[in-house]
C-alpha positions in Angstrom: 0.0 0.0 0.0 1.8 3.2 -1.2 2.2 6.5 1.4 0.1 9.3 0.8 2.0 12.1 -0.7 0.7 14.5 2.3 -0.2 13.4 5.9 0.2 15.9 8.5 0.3 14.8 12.1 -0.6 16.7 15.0 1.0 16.2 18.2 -0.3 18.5 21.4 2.7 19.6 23.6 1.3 21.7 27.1 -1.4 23.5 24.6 1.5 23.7 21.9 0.4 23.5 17.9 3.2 21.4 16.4 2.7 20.2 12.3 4.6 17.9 10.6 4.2 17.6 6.7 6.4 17.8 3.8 3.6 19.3 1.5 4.1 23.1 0.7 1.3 24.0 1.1 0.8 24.2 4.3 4.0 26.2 4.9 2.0 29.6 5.7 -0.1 28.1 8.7 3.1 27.1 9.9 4.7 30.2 10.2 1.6 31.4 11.4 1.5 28.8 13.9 5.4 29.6 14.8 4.7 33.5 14.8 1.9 33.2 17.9 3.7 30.7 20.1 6.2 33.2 20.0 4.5 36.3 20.9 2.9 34.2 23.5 5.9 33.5 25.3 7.0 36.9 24.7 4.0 38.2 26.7 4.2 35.2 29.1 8.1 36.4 29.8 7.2 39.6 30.3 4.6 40.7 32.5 4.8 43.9 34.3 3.9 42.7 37.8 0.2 43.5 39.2 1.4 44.0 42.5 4.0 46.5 41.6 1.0 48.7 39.7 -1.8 48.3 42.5 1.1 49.7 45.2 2.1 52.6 42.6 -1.7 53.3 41.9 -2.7 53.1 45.5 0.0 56.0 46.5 -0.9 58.0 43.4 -4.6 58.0 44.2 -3.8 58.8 48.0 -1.7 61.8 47.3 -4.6 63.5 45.1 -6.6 62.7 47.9 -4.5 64.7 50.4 -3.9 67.6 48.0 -7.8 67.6 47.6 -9.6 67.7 50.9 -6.0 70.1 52.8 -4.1 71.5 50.0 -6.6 73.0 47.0 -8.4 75.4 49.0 -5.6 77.1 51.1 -3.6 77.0 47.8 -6.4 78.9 46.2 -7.3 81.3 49.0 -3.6 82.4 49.1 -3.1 82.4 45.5 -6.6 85.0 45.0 -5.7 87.2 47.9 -2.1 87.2 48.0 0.8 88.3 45.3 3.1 85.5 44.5 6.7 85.7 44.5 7.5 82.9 42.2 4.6 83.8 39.2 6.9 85.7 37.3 9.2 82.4 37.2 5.8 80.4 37.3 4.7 82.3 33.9 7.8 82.1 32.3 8.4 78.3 32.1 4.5 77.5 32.4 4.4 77.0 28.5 6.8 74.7 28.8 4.3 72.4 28.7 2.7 72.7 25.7 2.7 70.2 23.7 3.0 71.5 20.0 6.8 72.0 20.3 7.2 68.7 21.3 5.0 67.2 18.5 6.6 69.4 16.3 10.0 68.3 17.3 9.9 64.7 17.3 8.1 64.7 14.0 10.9 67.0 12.1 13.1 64.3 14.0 11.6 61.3 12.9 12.0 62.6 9.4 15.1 63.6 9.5 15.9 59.8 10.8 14.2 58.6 7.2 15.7 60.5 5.5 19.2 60.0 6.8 18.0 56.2 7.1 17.6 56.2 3.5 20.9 58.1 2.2 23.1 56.6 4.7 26.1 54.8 2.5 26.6 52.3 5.6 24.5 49.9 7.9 25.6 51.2 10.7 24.8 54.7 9.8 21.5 53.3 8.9 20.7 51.3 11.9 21.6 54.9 14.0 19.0 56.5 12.2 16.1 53.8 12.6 17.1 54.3 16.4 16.9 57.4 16.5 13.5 57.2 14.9 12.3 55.0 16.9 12.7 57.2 19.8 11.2 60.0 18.1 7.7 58.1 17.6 8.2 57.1 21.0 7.6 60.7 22.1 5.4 61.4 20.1 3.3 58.9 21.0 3.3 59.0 24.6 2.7 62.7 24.3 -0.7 63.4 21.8 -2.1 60.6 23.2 -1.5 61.2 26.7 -2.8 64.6 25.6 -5.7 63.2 24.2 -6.9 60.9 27.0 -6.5 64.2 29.1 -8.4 66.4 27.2 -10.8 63.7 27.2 -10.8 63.3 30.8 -11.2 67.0 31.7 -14.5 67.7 29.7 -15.7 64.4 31.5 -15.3 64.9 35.0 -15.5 69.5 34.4 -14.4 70.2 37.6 -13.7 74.3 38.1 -10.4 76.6 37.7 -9.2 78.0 40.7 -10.1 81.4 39.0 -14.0 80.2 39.9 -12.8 79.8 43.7 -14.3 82.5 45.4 -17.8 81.7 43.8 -18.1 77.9 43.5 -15.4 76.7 45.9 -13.1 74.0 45.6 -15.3 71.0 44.6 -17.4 72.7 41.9 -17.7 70.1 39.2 -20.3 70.3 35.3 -19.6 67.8 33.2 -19.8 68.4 29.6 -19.8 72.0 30.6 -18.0 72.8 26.8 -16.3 75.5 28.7 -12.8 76.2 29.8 -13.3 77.3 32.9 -14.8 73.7 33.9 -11.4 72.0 32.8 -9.6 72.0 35.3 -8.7 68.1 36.7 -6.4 66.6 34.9 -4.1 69.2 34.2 -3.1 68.8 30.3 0.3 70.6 30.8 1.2 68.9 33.7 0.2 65.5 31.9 2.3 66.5 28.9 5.5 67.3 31.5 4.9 63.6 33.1 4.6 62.1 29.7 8.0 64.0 28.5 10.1 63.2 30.9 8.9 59.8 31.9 10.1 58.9 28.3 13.3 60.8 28.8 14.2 58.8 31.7 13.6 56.0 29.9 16.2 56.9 27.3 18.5 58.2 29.4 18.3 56.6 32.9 21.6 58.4 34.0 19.8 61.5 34.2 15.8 60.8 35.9 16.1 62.8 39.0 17.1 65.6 36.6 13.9 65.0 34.7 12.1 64.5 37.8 13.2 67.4 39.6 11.8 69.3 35.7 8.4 67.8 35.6 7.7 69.0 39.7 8.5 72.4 38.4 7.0 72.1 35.2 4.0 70.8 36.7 3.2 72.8 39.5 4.0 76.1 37.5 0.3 75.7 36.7 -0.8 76.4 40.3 1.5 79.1 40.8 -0.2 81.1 37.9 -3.1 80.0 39.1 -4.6 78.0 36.1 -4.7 74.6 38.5 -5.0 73.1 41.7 -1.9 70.8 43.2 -4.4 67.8 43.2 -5.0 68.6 39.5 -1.2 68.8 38.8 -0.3 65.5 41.0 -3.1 64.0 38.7 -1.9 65.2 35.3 1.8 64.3 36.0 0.8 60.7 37.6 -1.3 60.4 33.8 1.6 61.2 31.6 4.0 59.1 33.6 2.1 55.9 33.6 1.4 56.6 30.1 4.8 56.9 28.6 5.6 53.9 30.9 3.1 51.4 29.6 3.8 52.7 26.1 7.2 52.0 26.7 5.8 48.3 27.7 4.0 47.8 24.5 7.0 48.5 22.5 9.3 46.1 24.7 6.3 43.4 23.7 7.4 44.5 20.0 10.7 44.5 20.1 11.1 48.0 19.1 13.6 50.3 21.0 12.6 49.0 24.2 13.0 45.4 26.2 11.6 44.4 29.5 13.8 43.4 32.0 13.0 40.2 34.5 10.6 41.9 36.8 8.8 44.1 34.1 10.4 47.3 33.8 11.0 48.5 30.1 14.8 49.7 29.3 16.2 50.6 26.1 17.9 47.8 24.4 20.8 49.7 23.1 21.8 52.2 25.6 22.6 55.8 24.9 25.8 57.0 25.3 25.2 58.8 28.6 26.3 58.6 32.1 26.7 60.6 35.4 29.6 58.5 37.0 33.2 59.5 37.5 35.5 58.2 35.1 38.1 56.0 37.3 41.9 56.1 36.3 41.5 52.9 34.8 38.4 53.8 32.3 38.2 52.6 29.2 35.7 54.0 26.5 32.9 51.7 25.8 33.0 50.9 21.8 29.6 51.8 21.2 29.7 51.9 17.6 29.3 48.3 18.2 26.3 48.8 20.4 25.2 50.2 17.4 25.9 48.0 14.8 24.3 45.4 16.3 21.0 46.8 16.3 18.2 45.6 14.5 15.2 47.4 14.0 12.0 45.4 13.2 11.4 46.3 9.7 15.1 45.3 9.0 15.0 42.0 10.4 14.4 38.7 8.0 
């Protein structure tokens, strides 16, 4: 009795998909097949633990608490009927947190990164420039739609500016009120500054208290012109941060710029060139032109 030219077998393995064949055909389900079980055990590697976001959200949600119910109204009251000596500096770098110069920015530097992709004469050159793109998005990204889900979340919950103070008090809310004045909680600037430099110290780890020690004044420059109340600030910045972190998650799941290390945490997979230590007698100069050359962006890969 002769063999049948095509007889696949399937064999389970611990909820595993294994096919054996030798007809063509069924090559495609096969990578298919090969291209899920590994994102699978991608995602099964790396989990951002549950425990580690419950603790985080639990202090987060207890500090706009406290700023609330004993910091808004004082804050307020003092900031109506007292001059301020910090609102000239407060107005100065308030705009600092707008976001069209950083939309602005990482999209002329993601095209520059294309273009420099594209007429690079070497693959190293090349592979710098999808890097460097790939950071560029990354910004972007975690900053319009951080921005977004702010926006969105202001005209939901319409709670009032300190401005309205003296006539509604501190916990005046309208939802839907289609009106500036009732936009008060989250703070979009200060969710733009947590978004920012959450993905800065990201890239460049050397440097987060830097960037943390920014967004705090970045952030709370909106109550010392008056625009916001601290709880609105501690909100905004707690928004952006968590977003540009679980952003940063979803592109360690891709393989692009990021990777996730044992308990979670996203780091870049090439680092930058940066660091605040003291260079010992001893020190050498890390080559990282090979740090470089040896990395692959997605689209590049076979």
């Amino acid at each position: 009795m002769s063999r049948p030219c095509f007889s696949p077998v399937i064999k389970p393995d611990y909820g595993r998909l294994a096919i054996s064949h030798d007809a063509p055909g069924l090559r495609p389900m096969k990578n298919t097949i090969k291209t899920l079980r590994r994102r699978s055990e991608r995602c099964q590697k790396s989990n951002f633990s549950l425990c580690c976001i419950w603790t985080w959200a639990f202090i987060t949600i207890n500090l706009i608490l406290i700023a609330l119910f004993l910091l808004d109204g004082p804050v307020a009251s003092y900031a109506q009927n007292h001059a301020q000596i910090l609102k000239p500096m407060g107005s100065t770098i308030t705009d600092f947190g707008k976001s069209d110069w950083i939309l602005f920015g990482s999209l002329f530097i993601f095209a520059e990164a294309l273009v420099a992709y594209r007429l690079s004469p070497t693959l190293r050159g090349r592979f710098q420039a999808a890097f460097v793109s790939h950071m560029a998005i990354y910004i972007f990204l975690c900053v319009s739609l951080s921005g977004i889900l702010a926006n969105v979340l202001k005209r939901i919950i319409g709670r009032a500016r300190p401005n309205m103070y003296d006539q509604l008090g501190f916990l005046s809310f309208d939802n839907f009120a289609g009106s500036a004045r009732f936009e008060s909680f989250p703070s979009g600037h200060a969710t733009t500054v947590g978004a920012l430099m959450m993905a800065m110290a990201l890239i460049a780890p050397p440097y987060r208290l830097v960037f943390l020690s920014m967004a705090l004044w970045l952030g709370f420059s909106r109550v010392i012109v008056g625009a916001h109340y601290p709880s609105d600030v501690i909100a905004g910045l707690a928004l952006g941060a968590w977003f540009s972190l679980a952003m940063a998650i979803v592109f360690a799941r891709h393989k692009i710029l990021f990777q996730q290390k044992p308990d979670g945490l996203p780091v870049l997979r090439h680092p930058l060139p940066v660091s605040l230590r003291p260079r010992s007698p001893t020190y050498r100069k890390p080559d990282y032109r090979s740090s470089f050359a040896s990395y692959r962006p997605r689209f590049a890969r076979s």
